[in-house]
N, C-alpha and C positions, 0 to 999 in steps of 0.2 A: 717542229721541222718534219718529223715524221707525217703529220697529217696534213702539211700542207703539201710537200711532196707527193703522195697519195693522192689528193684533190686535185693538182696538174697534171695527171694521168688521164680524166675526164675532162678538167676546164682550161682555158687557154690563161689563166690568170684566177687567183684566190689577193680576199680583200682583206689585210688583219687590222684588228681597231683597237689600241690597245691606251685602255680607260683610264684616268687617273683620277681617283676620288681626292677631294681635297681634307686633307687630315684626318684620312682614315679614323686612323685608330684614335683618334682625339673625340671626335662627337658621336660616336654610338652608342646611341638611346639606349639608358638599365634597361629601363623596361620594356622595348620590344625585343631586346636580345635577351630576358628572361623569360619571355614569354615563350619566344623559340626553344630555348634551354626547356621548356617544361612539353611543349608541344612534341620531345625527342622521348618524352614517356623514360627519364632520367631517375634515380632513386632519388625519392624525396631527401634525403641527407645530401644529397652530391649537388642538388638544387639551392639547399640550403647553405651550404657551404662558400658556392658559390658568391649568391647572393650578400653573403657577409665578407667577402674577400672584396667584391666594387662597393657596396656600398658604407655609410658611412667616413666620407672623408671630406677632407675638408683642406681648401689654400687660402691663402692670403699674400700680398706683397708686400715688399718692403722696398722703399726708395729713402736711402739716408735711415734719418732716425725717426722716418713713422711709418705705421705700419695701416694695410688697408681693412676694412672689416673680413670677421672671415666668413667665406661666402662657402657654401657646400657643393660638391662637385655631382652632379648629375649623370656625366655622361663621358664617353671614353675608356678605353681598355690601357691599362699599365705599361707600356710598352718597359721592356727588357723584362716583362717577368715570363716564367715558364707557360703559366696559363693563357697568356695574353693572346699569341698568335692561333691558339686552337680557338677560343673565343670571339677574334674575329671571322672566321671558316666557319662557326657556325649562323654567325651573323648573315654572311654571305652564300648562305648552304642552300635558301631555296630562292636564288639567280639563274636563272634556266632560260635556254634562248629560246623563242619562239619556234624554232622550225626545227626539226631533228636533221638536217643538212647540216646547217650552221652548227658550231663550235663554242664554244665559252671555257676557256682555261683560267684558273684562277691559283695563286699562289700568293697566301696571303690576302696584301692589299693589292696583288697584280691582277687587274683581270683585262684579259683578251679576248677577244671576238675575231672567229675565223666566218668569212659567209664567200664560198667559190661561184663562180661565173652562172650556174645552174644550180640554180634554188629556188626555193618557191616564198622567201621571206629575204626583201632586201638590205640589206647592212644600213640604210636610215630608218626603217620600218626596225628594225635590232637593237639601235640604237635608241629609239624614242621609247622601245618597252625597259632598256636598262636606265634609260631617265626618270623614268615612271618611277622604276621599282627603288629608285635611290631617294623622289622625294614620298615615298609611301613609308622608306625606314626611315626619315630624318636623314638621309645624307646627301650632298651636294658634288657634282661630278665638274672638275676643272676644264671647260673646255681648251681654253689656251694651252696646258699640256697635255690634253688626251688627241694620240697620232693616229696617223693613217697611213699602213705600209702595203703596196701589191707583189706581189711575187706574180713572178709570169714565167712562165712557161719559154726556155730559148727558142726563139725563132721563129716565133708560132703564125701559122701561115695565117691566120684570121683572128683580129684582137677588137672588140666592140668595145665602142667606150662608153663610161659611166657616169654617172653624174658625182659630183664630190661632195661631201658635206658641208654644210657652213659653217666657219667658223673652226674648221677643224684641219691641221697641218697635215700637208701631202708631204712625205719626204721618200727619199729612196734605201735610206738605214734610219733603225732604231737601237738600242739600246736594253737588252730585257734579260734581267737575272746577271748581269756581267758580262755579258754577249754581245758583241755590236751583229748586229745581223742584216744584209744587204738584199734589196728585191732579187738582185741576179745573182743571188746563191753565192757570190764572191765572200771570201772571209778579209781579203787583204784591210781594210779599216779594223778586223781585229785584230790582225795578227802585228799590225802598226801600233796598237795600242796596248797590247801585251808587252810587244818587245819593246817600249818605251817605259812604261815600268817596270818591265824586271831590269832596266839599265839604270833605274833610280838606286833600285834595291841592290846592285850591284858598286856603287859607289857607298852606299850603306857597309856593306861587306868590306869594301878598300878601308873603311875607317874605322871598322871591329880588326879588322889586322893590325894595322898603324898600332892600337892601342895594344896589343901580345895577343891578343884570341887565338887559342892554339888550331894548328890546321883542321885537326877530324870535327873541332867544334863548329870550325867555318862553313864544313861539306854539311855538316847538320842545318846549322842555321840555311846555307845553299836552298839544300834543299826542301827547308819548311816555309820559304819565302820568294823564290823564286823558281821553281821548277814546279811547284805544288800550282802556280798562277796559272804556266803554261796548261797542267794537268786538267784546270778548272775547266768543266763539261766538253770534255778534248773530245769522246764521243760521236757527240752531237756535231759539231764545225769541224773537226780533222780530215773528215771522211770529202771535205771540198776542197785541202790543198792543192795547189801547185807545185812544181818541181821546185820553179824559184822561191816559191815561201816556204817549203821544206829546206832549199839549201840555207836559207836567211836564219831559221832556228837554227839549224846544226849549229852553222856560224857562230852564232849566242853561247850555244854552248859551247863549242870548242875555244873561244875568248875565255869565257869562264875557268876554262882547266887550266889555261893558258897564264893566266894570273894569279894561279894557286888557290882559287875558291873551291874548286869542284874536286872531288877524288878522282871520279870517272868523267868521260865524255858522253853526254845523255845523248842518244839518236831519237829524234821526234815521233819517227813510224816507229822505231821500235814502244816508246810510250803509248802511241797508239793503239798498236796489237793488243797491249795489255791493258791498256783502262777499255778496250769495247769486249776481250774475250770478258774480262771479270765481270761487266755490267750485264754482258750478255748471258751468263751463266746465272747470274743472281737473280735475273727478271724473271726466268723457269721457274724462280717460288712463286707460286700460290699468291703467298702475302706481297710480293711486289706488286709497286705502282704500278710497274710497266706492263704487269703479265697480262693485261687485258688486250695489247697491241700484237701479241704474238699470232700467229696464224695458226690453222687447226693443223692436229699432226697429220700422219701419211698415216693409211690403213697398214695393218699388222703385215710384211710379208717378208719372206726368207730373202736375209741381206748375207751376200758372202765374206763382207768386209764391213769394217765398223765405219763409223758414222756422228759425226759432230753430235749431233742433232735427227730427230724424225720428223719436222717439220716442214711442210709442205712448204715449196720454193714461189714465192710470188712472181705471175706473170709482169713484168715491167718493160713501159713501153720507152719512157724517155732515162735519161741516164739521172735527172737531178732525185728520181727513186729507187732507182738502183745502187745509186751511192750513199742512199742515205744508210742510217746506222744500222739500223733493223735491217736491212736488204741485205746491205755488207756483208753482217755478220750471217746471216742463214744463207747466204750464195759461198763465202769463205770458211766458214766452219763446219760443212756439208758430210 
């Protein structure tokens, strides 16, 4: 959200394409992801180790009481084990878009493709080189679920249009990492879908009472099953509420305390404040992910008052980047 916000500051609209390989983690070739593994210049032991954790195994099925030959398993990463999801990331480690404009986020088996209005490499031209590179590793890309979301720019006085891809669904929300996320920056389709499950999990809670669950135990559970949902990447999408979807949470929660689930009454912005100051102090390390988004500091010079932050203030011209996280938080904790 951050770099797409960013890219609408220069383009009237950014295109995101957000890929779905079909069973990932099911058919990735041993041997071009060892290959890779050895091309990372790996200690021979840690290559070796590898190599003996995927290989050697073997299925078979069974329908009634026979059973089918057993056949030896080639290809795919373990999914639930620890090593699994690094293993895929290296698989997909040298996926790189053609143009340095363009975007390629990957998490896991999520990979997206951002390409804004002004680029020199277009989002079908992007796409035909991530086809490429999926039948060069053995993988096959689903087009019937790989989507197409625009974000645009409110109101924009001039919008050219594009040609769409074939075969590939226009929609105006997607769904990514637990997110619904809406071309016009609106969160209301999440916050409908948050607050419909944590009202599941809140009839959940009516039936751990019924049964004796003592109250401090309920505010626990509360809070590790529903408040924890609202929290999920609060961040990211908080920073686009409305007054009325702020008052619709309140509400959620004050029903809750209401019913004897909750100890306290949670305030949404107050959640707020505190999951972007923490994230925002964390991303200052070095080793975060995020620290590469942060802007250069201000030069050295006599401050008579202290100061959030030294961080130089980005110029922003429209508000959907001024609201975003990163902007927020370096304009609010100044």
């Amino acid at each position: 959200m951050h770099h797409v916000t960013r890219l609408l500051e220069a383009n009237s609209y950014v295109r995101c394409l957000l890929v779905d390989f079909s069973k990932a983690f099911d058919v990735v070739s041993h041997e071009i992801l060892l290959n890779k593994l050895i091309a990372l210049q790996l200690p021979p032991f840690a290559v070796n180790w590898i190599t003996a954790f995927l290989m050697n195994r073997s299925q078979t099925c069974k329908v009634g009481d026979e059973l089918s030959p057993i056949s030896q398993i080639t290809r795919g990463i373990i999914q639930g084990s620890g090593l699994g999801p690094t293993l895929y990331i290296t698989m997909e480690s040298d996926l790189q878009p053609k143009s340095n404009i363009n975007l390629l986020f990957k998490y896991a088996d999520d990979t997206n493709l951002i390409v804004p209005e002004n680029t020199d490499v277009v989002l079908l031209e992007e796409f035909e080189h991530i086809k490429q590179w999926a039948s060069d590793n053995r993988m096959t890309i689903n087009e019937s679920k790989t989507k197409e979301i625009v974000f645009r720019r409110p109101s924009p006085k001039i919008l050219h249009m594009f040609p769409s891809i074939n075969g590939i669904e226009l929609t105006d929300h997607v769904k990514l990492l637990g997110v619904i996320m809406q071309d016009n920056f609106s969160v209301e389709l999440h916050i409908k879908y948050i607050l419909s499950l944590c009202s599941q999990r809140i009839f959940l809670l009516k039936r751990l009472r019924a049964q004796g669950l003592a109250h401090h135990h309920l505010n626990l559970v509360y809070q590790a099953i529903v408040v924890s949902r609202i929290l999920y990447a609060l961040p990211a999408w908080g920073s686009f509420l409305t007054k009325d979807q702020i008052g619709r949470i309140n509400a959620f929660f004050k029903r809750s305390h209401i019913f004897g689930l909750a100890t306290n009454i949670e305030d949404v912005v107050s959640l707020l404040d505190k999951a972007s100051k923490d994230l925002f102090y964390k991303m200052q390390i070095p080793q975060h992910c995020l620290h590469d988004i942060l802007p250069a500091k201000a030069p050295h010079r006599h401050i008579l008052r202290d100061r959030g932050h030294n961080f130089v203030l980005p110029q922003c011209i429209y508000n959907v980047f001024r609201y975003s996280f990163l902007n927020r938080c370096l304009f609010e904790y100044f």
